[in-house]
N, C-alpha and C positions, 0 to 999 in steps of 0.2 A: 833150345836155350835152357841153361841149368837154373831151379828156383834161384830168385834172390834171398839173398841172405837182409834180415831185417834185425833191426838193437833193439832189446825189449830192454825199460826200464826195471830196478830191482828195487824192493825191500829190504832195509836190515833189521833182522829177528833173531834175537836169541833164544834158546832152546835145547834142551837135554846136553847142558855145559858147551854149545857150541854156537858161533853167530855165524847167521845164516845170510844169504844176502841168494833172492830168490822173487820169483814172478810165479801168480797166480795160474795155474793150470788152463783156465778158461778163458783167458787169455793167448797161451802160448797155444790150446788149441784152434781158439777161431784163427789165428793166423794162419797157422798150418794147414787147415781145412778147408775155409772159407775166401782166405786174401789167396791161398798158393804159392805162401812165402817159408821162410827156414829162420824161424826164430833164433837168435841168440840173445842170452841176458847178460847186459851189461853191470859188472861189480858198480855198488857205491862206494867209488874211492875219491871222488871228488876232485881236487886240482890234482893229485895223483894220475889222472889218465890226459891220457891225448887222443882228448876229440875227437883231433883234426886225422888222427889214424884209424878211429875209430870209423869212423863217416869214410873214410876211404874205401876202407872193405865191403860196406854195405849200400841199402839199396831203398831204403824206408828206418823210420824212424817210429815205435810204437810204444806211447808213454800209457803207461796202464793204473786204473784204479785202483784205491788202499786204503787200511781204514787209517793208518794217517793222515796229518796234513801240514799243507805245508807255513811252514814255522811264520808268524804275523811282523817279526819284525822285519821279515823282508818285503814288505809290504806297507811297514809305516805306524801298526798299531799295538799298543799295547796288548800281550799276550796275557792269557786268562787262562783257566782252566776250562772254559766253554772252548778254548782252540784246540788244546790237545788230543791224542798224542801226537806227537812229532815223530820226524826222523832227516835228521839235520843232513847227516851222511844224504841222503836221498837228494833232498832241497843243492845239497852242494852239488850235481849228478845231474839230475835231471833239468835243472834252470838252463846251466850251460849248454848242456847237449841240446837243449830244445833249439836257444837263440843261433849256435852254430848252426845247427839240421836248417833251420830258416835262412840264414844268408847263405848257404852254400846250395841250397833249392830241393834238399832231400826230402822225400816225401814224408810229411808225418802223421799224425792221427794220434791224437791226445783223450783219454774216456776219464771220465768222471775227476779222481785227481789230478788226472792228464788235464783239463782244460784248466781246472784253477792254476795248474805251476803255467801252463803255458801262456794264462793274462799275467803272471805274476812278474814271468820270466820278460816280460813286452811291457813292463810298467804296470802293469793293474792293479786292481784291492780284491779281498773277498770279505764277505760276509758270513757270519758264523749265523748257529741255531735259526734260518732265515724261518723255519715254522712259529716265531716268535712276533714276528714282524708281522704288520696291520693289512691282512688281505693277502698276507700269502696263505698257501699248503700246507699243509704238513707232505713234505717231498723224502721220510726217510721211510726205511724199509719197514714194512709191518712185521709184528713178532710172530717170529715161528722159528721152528726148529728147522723148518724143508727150505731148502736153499732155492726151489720151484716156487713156492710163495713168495720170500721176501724179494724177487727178482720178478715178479708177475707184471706184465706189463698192465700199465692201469690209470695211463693219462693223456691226451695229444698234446703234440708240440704246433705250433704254426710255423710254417716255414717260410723264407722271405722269398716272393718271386726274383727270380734269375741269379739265386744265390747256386753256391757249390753244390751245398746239399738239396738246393731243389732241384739239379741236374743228374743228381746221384738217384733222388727219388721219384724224380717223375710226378708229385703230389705237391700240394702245396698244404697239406698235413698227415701226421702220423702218430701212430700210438708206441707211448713208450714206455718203461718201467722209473721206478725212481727210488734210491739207496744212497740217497746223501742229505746230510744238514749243513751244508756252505755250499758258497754258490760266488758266481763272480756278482762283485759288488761295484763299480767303477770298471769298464773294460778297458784294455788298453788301447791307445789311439791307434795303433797300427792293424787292431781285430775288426772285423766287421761281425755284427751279432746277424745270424744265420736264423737262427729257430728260436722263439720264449714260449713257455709254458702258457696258460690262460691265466695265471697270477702274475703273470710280467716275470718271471725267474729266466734266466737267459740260459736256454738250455745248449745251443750249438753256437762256434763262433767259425770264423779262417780269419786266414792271415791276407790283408789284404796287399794286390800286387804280386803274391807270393810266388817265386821260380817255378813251384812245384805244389803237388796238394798240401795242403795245411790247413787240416780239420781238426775242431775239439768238441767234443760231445759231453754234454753235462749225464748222461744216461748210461747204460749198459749194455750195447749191442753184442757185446763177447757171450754174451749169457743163451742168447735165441740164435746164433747165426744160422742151425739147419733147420728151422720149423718160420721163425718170423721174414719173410723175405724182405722189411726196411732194416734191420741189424744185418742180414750176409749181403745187401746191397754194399754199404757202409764198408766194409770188410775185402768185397771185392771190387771196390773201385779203391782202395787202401792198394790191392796187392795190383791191381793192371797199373797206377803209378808208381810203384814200385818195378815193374818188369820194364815200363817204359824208361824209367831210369835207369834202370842195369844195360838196356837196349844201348842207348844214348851213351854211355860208358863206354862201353864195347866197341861203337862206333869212333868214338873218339882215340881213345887207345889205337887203334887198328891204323889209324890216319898218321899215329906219330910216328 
């Protein structure tokens, strides 16, 4: 069977007079590596594309983290400067692509900004600067220049028995890094929360009932998948639901 092909969400960045519209490296390597899928990133061109073409060619769905976020009025609250930066082009992009990937059952896996657009995109709220808030963490990345420190894994999650991810993990806890200041704040009724921190921060959710996997991880498993074995866990149950989908395709096609 030839890899599936997977849509990696995109950033737009401008830069040396050019906008760039692009996904983090570490990213498109764990996928390659670790899931044994064929990354493709998908333009933020927002109602511009067709989805529904899009999801036809592929096989998974992989929303990736950014140091934007996504923009509060689609979610209900007055925007601040504690929300920014944005990236609308994105918010336009990734909402849709998530809730089609969900009704049409393709597999997805949403990290860090992936899971907030993915409560956003399902009804939910977030929460900004939550190290602010009465008994939480400080949950952002320690200063350093070494991208090995500010990615150091350095907190357990609890995970819910007989959830996705506790099937994925085999534990019913894990340790994991943490490089965000928002977090979902109201989940959306159709999520089930998988894993919270020991501050109550709600670190992993799925989609409940979902056709297919549909995981979102408040954390960074892209960053450890060959030394930490619960991030290439994560990664490669992403890409075995992905081959089982391109399987299931294959079969279908073949019947008509």
């Amino acid at each position: 069977m030839r890899q599936p092909l997977v849509a990696i969400t995109s950033d737009v960045r401008t830069f040396e007079n050019y906008t760039w519209h692009a996904a983090p490296d570490q990213y498109l390597k764990a996928a390659y590596d670790a899931a044994g899928v064929i990354p493709m990133i998908v333009p933020s061109f927002g109602e511009g594309l067709d989805i529904d073409a899009i999801l036809d060619g592929v096989d998974g769905v992989l929303v990736t983290g950014s140091k934007s976020n996504v923009h509060p009025s689609l979610y209900g609250v007055e925007p601040t400067e504690a929300h920014e930066p944005y990236d609308p082009a994105r918010d336009a992009t990734s909402l849709p692509l998530i809730r089609r990937a969900i009704e049409r059952g393709v597999p997805l896996l949403a990290i860090c900004r992936g899971i907030q657009e993915l409560n956003v995109a399902l009804g939910g709220t977030l929460a900004t600067e939550i190290q602010e808030l009465d008994g939480r963490m400080d949950h952002r990345a320690p200063q350093s220049d070494q991208q090995a420190e500010r990615f150091a894994i350095r907190h357990p999650v609890r995970i819910k028995p007989g959830s996705c991810l506790a099937n994925v993990m085999q534990a019913d806890s894990v340790q994991v890094n943490s490089v965000h200041r928002q977090a979902i704040d109201k989940p959306a009724a159709e999520l089930d929360i998988e894993a919270v921190a020991e501050d109550g921060t709600i670190e992993a959710v799925s989609v409940k009932n979902a056709r297919g996997f549909a995981v979102g991880v408040q954390w960074h498993p892209e960053y450890w998948v060959k030394s930490d074995s619960p991030s290439h866990k994560i990664f490669a149950a992403f890409g075995d639901a992905a081959r089982a989908h391109k399987s299931s395709r294959e079969r279908l096609h073949a019947a008509e």
